[in-house]
N, C-alpha and C positions, 0 to 999 in steps of 0.2 A: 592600564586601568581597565581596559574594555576584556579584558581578561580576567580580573580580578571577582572572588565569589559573591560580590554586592555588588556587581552588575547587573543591572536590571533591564530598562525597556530603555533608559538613558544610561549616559556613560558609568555612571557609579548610583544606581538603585535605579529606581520607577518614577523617579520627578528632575526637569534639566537644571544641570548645576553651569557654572560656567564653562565648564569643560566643552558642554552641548555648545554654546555659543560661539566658542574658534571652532569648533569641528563641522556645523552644520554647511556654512559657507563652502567650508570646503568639500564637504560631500555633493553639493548643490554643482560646484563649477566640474567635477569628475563627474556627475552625470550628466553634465553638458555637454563635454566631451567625449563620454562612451567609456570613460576607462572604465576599464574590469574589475571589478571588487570583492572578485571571486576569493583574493588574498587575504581578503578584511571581513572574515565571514560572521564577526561582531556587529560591527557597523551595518551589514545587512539586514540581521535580525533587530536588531536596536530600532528606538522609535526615531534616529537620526535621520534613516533613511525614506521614516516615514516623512519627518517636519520638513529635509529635502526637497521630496518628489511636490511637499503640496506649495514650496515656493517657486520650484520651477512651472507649475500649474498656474499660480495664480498670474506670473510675469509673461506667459505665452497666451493666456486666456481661455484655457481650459482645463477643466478639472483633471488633476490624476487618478489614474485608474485605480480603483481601491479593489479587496474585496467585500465581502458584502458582512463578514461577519469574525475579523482579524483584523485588529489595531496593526497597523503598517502599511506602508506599498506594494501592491503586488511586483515580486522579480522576477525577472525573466529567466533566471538560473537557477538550481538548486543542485547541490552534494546529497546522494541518498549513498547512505550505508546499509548493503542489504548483508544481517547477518548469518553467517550456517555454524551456530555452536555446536561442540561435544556437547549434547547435551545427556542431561544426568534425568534417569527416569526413576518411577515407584517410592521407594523407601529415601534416595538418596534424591529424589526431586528438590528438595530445599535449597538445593546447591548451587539450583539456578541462579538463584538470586545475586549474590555476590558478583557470579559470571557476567552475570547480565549489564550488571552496574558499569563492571570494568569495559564491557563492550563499548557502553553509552561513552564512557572517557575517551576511550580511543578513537571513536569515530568522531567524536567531538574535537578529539586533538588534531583530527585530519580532514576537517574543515567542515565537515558534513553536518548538513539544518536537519537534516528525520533520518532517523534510526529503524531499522525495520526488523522486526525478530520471526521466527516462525510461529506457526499455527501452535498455540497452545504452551508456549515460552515467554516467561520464564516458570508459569505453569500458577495453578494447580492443572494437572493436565490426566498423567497415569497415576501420581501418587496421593498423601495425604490431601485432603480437599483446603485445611487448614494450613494456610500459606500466605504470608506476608509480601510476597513477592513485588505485586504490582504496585501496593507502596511504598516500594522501596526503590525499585524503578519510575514511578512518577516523582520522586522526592531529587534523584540522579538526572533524570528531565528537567527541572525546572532548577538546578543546583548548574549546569552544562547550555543549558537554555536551546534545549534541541527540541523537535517533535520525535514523537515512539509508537510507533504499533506493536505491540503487545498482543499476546495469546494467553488464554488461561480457560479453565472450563469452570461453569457456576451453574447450580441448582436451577433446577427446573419446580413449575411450582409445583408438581405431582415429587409424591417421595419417590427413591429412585431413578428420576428423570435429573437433564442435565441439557447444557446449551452450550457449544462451543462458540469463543467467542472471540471477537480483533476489538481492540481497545483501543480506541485512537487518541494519543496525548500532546497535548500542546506545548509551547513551549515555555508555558509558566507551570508545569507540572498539572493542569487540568485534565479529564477526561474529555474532552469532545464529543466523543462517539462509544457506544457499544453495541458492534455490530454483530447480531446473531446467526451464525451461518443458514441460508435458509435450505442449504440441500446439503445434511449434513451426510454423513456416511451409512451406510446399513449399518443394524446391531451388529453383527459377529466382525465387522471389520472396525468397530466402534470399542468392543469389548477387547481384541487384539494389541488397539492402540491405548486405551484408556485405560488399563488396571482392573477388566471384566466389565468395566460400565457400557451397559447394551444398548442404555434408552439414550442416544444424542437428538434431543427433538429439535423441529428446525425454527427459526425466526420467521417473520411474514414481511418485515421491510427495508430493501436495498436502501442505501446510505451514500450518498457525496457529501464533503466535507470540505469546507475554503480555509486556505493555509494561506499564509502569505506569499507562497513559492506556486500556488495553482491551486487547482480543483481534486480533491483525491475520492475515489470510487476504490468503497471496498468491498472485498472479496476475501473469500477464506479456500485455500488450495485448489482441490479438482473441481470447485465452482468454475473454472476455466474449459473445463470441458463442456459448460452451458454456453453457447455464444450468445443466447437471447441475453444473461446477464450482464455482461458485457456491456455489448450494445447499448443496454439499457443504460447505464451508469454514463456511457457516451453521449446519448443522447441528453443526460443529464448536464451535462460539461465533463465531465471528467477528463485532467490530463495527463495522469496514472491512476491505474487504475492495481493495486497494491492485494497481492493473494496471496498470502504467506501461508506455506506451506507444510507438511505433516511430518514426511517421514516412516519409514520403516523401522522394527530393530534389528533385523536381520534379514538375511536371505531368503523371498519369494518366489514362487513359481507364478509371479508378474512383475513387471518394471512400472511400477508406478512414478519412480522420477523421469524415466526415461521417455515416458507419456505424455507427462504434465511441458517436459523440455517441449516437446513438438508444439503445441497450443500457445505457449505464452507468447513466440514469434506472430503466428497466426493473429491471435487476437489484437497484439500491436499493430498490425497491419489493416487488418480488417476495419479497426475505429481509430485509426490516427493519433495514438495514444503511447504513452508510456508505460511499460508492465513490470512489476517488479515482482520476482517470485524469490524465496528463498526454501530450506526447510532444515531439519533437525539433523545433526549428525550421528545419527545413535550405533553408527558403523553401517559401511557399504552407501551408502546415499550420497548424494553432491548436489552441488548447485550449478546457475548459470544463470546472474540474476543481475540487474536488469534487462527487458528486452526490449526495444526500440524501435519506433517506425522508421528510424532513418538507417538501420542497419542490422541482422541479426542479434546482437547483443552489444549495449553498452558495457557490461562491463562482467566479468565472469570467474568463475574460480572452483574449483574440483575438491578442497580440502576445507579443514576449519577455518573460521577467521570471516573479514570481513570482505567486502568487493564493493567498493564506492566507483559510482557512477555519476558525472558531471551531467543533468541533465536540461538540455538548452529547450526553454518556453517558446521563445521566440523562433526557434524553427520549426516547432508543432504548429504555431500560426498559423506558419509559409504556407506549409503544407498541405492544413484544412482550408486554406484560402484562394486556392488556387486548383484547375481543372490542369489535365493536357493542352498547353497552348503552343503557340509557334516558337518561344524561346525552346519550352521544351526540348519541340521534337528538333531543334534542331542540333547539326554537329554539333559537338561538345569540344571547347581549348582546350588548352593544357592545364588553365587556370579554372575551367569551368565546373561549378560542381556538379557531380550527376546524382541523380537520384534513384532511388532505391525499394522505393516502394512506390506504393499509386496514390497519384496529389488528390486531394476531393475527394476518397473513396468514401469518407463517414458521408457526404451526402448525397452518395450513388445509391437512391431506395427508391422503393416501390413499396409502399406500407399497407394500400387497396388489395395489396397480392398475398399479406400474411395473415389472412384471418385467422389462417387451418392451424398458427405455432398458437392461439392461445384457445385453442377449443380440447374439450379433454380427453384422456388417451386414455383406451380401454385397459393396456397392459402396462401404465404408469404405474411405479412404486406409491404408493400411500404413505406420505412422510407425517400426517397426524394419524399412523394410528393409532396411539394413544387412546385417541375419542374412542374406540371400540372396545378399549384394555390395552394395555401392554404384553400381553397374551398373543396379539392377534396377527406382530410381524410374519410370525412362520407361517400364516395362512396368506400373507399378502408374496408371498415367494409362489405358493401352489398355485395362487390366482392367475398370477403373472402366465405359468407355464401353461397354465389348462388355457389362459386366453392366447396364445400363442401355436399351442398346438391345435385351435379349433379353426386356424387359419388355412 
């Protein structure tokens, strides 16, 4: 039944039938006990696990930990499928869409609560702007009852202008979120990727978003290589932090996946977080997607297809909860775990020390320039080099 396409938030639609009332008890005394329900990944998402968690609350005398703006219980676990399609560019962009769909089924079939596509997938991205895609993937969301980040590019309010974008979807088929990349790429590397479109302007506000599985902080690809962004979204809560990635169509004379790999460890590490990166198959590119503070990558893969990652809440906790102490440092059993990264490091700051990252920088790119004309990127390259070479 909890399988079934009239499963809703309760066992068979959005309101509990009898079905709710043998099965709640029992979800109640399995999380009493810790069983894993990793298997019942219906019952997770379901409001069972919600009406559960608030009987165990009210019989212990404390509330269950909710989030703040998602009907359910927050879990401690979550299945992410981070995807890398052949994806189909230009003219045969439309194609996405069907792909995209079947993605969402397969990852659904293999337990996975969020779906993660790359930067600009299932598109409009390089090709016709008119493109039905994203609702037909939020319709395949809420049809599978998973969450989706989605890519696609949308009009800027200037003609010729455009915003690349991460769609965050729920898993009643909503929007959540439209987060606009706020450092998107230069024109000519814009124009390469996007079907000549030069102007990608940028957004002005970083984004977290409450899932029933955590806190997500989003990001769109080499915004990884900003650590302040990051950080920031850390400081926010965030417990992935999600930057679905570009892709190349061919052969450069730079490795921009190879780039993006080094950072997304980094950044796990650096804020005690979860990173998911993925990006576009359009030949030569691969992924290695998710990356983990508990070990270079949860889960990876070089080819098309999917790479699901089991991702444990409850040890990102441990981790932010605790400093070097004397269990640590000491010997390690055989049974003992060890760890792998540095505990406490998101609250290792000194923030009195970083006036200087938010004061302005003479030989910064100018991401509105726009305000000037559209006209005026090629003058903001000459700027760059004259204030560089008067160094």
């Amino acid at each position: 039944m909890l399988g079934d396409r009239e499963t809703g938030r309760f066992s068979h639609g959005d309101a509990p039938t009898l079905a709710d009332v043998f099965l709640v008890p029992q979800v109640v005394n399995a999380q009493r006990f810790k069983v894993d329900l990793a298997d019942f990944p219906a019952w997770s998402r379901s409001s069972i696990a919600h009406e559960a968690a608030r009987i165990r609350a009210r019989a212990s005398g404390v509330e269950a930990t909710m989030t703040v703006t998602v009907s359910g219980a927050r879990r401690t676990a979550v299945r992410v499928a981070a995807v890398q399609p052949p994806s189909f560019a230009g003219a045969e962009e439309h194609r996405n869409a069907a792909q995209a769909c079947a993605y969402v089924d397969e990852a659904a079939d293999a337990g996975a609560s969020y779906v993660v596509f790359p930067e600009g997938y299932p598109g409009p991205y390089s090709g016709p702007m008119e493109n039905d895609a994203l609702d037909r993937v939020r319709e395949r969301a809420r049809a599978r009852r998973v969450w989706v980040s989605a890519g696609r590019l949308e009009r800027g309010a200037l003609p010729d202008t455009y915003h690349i974008t991460h769609v965050l979807i729920d898993d009643a088929g909503e929007v959540r979120a439209r987060y606009r990349r706020v450092q998107p790429n230069h024109p000519v590397f814009n124009a390469y990727l996007m079907g000549g479109r030069h102007h990608v302007l940028p957004g002005d506000e970083l984004m977290t978003v409450d899932a029933p599985f955590g806190r997500i902080g989003l990001l769109i690809c080499s915004e990884l290589f900003v650590p302040e962004l990051s950080r920031i979204l850390m400081l926010r809560g965030a417990d992935l932090i999600v930057a679905p990635g570009g892709g190349v169509h061919g052969p450069t004379r730079t490795p921009p996946a190879r780039d993006l790999a080094r950072r997304r460890p980094a950044r796990a590490a650096e804020n005690l977080a979860y990173v998911v990166v993925n990006q576009n198959l359009f030949g030569g590119s691969r992924q290695d997607a998710p990356a983990s503070p508990r070990r270079a990558h949860a889960a990876q893969r070089d080819d098309a297809g999917i790479a699901l990652a089991d991702l444990d809440l409850e040890r990102l906790a441990a981790l932010r909860s605790r400093y070097y102490d004397e269990e640590i440092l000491s010997p390690p059993g055989p049974r003992d775990e060890v760890f792998s990264c540095r505990p406490g490091q998101s609250h290792d700051r000194r923030p009195e020390l970083y006036g200087e990252l938010s004061q302005a920088q003479a030989d910064a790119f100018a991401y509105h320039y726009e305000r000037r004309g559209l006209d005026t990127w090629r003058a903001e390259y000459e700027r760059i080099k004259e204030t560089l070479d008067d160094r």
